[in-house]
C-alpha positions as CSV (number, residue, x, y, z in Angstrom):
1,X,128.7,149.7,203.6
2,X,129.4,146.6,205.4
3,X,132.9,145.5,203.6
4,X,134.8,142.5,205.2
5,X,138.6,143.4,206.4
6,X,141.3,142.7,203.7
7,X,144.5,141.4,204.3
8,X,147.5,142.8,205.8
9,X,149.9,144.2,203.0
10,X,153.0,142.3,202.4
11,X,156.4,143.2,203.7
12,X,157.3,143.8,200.3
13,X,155.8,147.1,200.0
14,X,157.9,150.6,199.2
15,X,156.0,152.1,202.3
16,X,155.6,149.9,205.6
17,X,152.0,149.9,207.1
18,X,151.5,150.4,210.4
19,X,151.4,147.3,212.6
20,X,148.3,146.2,214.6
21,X,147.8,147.4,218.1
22,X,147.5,144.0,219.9
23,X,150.0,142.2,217.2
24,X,153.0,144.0,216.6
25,X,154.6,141.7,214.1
26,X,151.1,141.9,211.6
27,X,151.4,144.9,209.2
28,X,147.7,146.4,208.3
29,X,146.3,148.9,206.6
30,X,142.6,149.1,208.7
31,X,141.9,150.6,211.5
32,X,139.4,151.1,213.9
33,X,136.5,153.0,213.4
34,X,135.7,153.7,217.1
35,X,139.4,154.7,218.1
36,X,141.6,154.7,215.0
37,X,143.8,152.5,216.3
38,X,145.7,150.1,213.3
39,X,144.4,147.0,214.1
40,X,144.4,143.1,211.9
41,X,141.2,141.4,210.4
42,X,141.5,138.9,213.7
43,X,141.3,141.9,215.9
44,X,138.0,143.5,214.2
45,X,134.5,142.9,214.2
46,X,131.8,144.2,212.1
47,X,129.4,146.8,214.0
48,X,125.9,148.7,212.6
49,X,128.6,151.1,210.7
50,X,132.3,149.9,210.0
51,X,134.5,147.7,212.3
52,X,135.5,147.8,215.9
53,X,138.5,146.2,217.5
54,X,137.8,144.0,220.2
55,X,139.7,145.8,223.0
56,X,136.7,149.0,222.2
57,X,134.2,146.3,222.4
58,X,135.6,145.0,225.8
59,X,136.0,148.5,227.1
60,X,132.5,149.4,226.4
61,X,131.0,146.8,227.6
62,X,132.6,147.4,231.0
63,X,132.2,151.0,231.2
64,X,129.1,150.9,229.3
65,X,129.9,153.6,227.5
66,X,127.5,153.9,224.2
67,X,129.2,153.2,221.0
68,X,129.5,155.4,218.2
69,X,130.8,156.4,215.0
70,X,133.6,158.3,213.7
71,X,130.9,161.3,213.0
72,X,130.0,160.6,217.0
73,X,126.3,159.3,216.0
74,X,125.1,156.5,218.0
75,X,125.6,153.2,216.7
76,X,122.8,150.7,216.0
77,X,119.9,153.7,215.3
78,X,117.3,153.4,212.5
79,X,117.2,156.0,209.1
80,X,113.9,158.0,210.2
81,X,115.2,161.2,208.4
82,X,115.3,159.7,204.4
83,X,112.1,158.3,204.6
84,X,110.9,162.1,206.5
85,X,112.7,164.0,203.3
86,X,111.1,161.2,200.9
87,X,107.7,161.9,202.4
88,X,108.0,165.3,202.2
89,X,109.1,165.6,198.3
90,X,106.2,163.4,197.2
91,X,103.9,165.5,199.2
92,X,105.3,168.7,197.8
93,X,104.8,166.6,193.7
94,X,101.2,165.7,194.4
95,X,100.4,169.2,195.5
96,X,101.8,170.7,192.6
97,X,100.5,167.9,190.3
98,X,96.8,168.5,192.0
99,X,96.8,172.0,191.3
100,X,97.9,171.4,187.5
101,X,95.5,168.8,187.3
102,X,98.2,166.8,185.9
103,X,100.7,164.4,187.2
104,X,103.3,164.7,184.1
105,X,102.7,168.5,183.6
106,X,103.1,169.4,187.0
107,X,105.6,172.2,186.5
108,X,102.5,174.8,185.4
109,X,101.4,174.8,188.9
110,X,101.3,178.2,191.1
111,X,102.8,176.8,193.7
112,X,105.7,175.6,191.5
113,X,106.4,178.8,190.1
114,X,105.9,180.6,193.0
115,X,108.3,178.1,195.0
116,X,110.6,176.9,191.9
117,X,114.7,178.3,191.6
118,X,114.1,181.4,189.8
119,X,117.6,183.2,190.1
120,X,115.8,186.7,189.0
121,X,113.3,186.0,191.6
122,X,115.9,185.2,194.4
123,X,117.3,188.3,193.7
124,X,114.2,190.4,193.8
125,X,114.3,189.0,197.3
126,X,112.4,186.0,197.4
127,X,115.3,183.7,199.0
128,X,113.1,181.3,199.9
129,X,113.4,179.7,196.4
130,X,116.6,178.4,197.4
131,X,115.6,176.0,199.8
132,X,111.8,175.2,198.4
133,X,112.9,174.5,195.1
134,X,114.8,171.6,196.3
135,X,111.3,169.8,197.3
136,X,109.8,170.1,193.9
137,X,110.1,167.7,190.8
138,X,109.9,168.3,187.2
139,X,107.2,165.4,186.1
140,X,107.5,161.8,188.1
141,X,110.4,160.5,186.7
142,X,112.4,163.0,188.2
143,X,110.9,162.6,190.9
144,X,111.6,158.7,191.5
145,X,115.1,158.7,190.5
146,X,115.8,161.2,192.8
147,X,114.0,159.4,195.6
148,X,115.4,156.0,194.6
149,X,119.0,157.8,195.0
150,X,118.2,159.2,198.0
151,X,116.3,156.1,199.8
152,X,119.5,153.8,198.4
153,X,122.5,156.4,199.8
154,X,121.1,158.4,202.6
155,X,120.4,155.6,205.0
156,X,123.9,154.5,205.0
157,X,125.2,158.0,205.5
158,X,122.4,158.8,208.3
159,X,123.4,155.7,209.9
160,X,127.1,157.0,210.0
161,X,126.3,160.5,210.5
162,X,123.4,160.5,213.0
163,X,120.1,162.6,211.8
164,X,121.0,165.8,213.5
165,X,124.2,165.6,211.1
166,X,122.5,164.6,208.6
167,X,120.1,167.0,208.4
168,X,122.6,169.5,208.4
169,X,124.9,167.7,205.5
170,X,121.7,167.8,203.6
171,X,120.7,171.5,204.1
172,X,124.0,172.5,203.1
173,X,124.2,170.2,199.7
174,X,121.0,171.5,199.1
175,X,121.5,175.1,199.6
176,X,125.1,174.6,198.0
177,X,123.5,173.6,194.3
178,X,121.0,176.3,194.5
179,X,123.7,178.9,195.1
180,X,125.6,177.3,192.3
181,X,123.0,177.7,189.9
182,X,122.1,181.3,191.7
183,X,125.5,182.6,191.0
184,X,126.3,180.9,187.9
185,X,123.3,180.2,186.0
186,X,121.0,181.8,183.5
187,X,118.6,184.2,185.3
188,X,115.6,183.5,184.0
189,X,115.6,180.0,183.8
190,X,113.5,178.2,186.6
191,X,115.0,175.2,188.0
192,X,113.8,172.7,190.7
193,X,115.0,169.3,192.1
194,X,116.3,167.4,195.3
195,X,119.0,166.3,193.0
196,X,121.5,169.3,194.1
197,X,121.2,167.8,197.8
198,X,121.5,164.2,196.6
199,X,124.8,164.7,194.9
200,X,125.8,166.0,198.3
201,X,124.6,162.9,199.2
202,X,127.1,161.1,196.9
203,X,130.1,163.2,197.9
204,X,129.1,162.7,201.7
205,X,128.9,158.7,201.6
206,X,132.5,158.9,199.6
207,X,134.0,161.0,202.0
208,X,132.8,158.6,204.8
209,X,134.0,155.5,202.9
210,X,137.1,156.8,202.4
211,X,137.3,157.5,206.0
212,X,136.4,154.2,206.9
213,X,138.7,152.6,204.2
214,X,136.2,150.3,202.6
215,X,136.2,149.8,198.7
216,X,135.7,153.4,196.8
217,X,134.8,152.1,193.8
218,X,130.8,151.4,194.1
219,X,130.6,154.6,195.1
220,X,132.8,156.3,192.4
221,X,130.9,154.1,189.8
222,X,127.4,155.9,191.0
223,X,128.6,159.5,190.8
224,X,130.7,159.0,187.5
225,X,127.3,157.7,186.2
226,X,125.1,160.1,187.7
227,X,127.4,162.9,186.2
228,X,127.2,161.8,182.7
229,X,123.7,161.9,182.9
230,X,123.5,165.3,184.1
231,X,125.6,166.2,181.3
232,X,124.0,164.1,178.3
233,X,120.6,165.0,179.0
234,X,119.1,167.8,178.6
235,X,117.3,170.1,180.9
236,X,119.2,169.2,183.9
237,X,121.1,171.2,186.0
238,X,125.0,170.5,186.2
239,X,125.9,173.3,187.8
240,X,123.2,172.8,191.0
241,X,124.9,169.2,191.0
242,X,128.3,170.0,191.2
243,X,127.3,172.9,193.7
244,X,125.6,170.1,196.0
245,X,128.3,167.7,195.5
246,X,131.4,170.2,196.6
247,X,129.4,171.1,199.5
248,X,128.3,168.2,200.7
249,X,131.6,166.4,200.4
250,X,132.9,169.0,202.3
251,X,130.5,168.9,205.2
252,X,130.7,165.4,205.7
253,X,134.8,165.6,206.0
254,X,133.9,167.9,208.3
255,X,132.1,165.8,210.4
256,X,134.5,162.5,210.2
257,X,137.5,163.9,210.2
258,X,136.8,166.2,213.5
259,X,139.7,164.7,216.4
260,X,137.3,162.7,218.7
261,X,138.4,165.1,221.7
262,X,137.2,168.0,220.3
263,X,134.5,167.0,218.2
264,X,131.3,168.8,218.5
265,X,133.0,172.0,218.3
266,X,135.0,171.3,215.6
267,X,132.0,169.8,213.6
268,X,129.7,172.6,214.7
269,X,132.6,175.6,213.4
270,X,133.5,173.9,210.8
271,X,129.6,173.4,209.5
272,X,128.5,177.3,210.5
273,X,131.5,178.1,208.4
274,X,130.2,176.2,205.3
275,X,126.8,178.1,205.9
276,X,128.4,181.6,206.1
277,X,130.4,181.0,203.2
278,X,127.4,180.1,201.1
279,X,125.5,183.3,202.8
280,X,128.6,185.9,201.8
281,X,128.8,184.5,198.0
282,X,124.8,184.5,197.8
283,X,124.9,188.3,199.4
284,X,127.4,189.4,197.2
285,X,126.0,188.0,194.1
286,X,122.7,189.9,194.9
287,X,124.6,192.7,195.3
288,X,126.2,192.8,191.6
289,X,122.4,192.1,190.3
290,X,121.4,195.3,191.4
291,X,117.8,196.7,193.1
292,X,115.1,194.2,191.7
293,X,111.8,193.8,193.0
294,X,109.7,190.9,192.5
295,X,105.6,190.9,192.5
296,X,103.3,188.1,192.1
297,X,105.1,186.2,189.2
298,X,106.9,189.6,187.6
299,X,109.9,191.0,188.3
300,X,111.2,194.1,187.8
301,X,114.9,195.7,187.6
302,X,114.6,199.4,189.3
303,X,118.3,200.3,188.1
């Protein structure tokens, strides 16, 4: 995400950009990432995430006060979460491809039907589904491309989000596409896939672009793409997609957006209220199913 500042807009211009901090006569339209401040290319330089203006630099480096982002994460940390979540989703395949005693059939396991989205089975009570099912893969193909996608957008968004935040932005993009798909989608269709949390993914490192003012379009370019494919091939799950990318776009504005004053509560409310939205749509969609009970692989409607 490292984009080198543009140039100041022209005095031309129907509406006047703001003028630089230090240089009132230049006209820009960056700013700060540490303090917001309007500030010229001469006045910025590049940091781990974004750009800095040199008066935050020389003030940290008297106080020494610790940099950080415009989500509050430290600046100059390392992405240990992805390659956790990576590690995790390829030990969750091979288990399920050991069992099957197949690598491309691996969806006949027990442990990916006991642990796959089964919307009937979520509302016989087994709610776990929602967040398992986001660790298992459909053959290995899905299972790289959605590892690829995550390893190639979730460092730069752990980076600008820190890994507590990021955990959290993930969760919620996760759980967001299997509530999607849990309150929209056929009941008896299994579905599984980390691709729900890596369109959250998508809509998160947008968000934080746009926040930063770098170029949109790479990133716009990768989620066009990635939604015609969900559409155009079959078997894959648009609405867990969408789900994921609504809510993780929305949890990363959250955290980017929050005034710098007031920003862990902010962040914090404004994340808990994602979660209890999702919880309120999931209870009352279990509700309208009625009493169904769930046993071994069977489930059963007691209406």
């Amino acid at each position: 995400m490292s984009i080198p500042p543009g140039q100041p807009a022209g005095p031309d211009q129907a509406s006047p950009q703001p003028a630089c901090a230090r240089h009132p006569d230049r006209p820009t339209g960056l700013r700060c990432t540490r303090c917001d401040r309007p500030a010229c290319p001469d006045c910025l330089r590049e940091a781990s995430v974004g750009y800095h203006c040199v008066d935050c630099l020389a003030q940290s480096g008297r106080a020494g006060r610790e940099a950080v982002t415009v989500a509050g994460a430290r600046l100059g940390g390392k992405p240990i979460v992805v390659p956790v979540l990576i590690a995790l989703n390829v030990l969750a395949y091979a288990a399920t491809a050991i069992q099957a005693g197949s690598f491309l059939d691996n969806a006949r396991s027990a442990l990916f039907a006991q642990f796959s989205l089964f919307p009937v089975g979520v509302a016989g009570g087994q709610w776990i589904r929602l967040l398992s099912s986001g660790f298992l893969h459909i053959g290995m193909i899905h299972l790289l491309m959605n590892m690829v996608a995550l390893w190639v957008i979730g460092r730069d968004l752990e980076l600008v989000l820190g890994r507590l935040r990021f955990i959290a932005v993930y969760l919620l993009a996760l759980l967001g596409g299997s509530a999607s798909v849990f309150l929209f989608g056929a009941l008896d269709t299994p579905v599984a896939g980390a691709s729900g949390a890596v369109y959250g993914l998508m809509g998160g490192i947008a968000v934080a672009a746009l926040r930063l003012k770098v170029s949109l379009r790479p990133v716009l370019v990768v989620i066009a793409l990635n939604i015609v494919l969900s559409v155009s091939i079959p078997g894959i799950s648009l609405l867990g997609h969408l789900g994921g990318l609504v809510f993780g776009a929305a949890a990363t504005a959250a955290l980017v957006y929050a005034p710098r004053e007031r920003r862990n509560l902010v962040q914090g409310s404004a994340l808990a209220g994602l979660l209890v939205l999702l919880l309120v749509a999931l209870v009352v969609r279990d509700v309208q199913l009625g009493p169904i009970t769930c046993i071994g692989g069977s489930c059963y409607y007691l209406g």
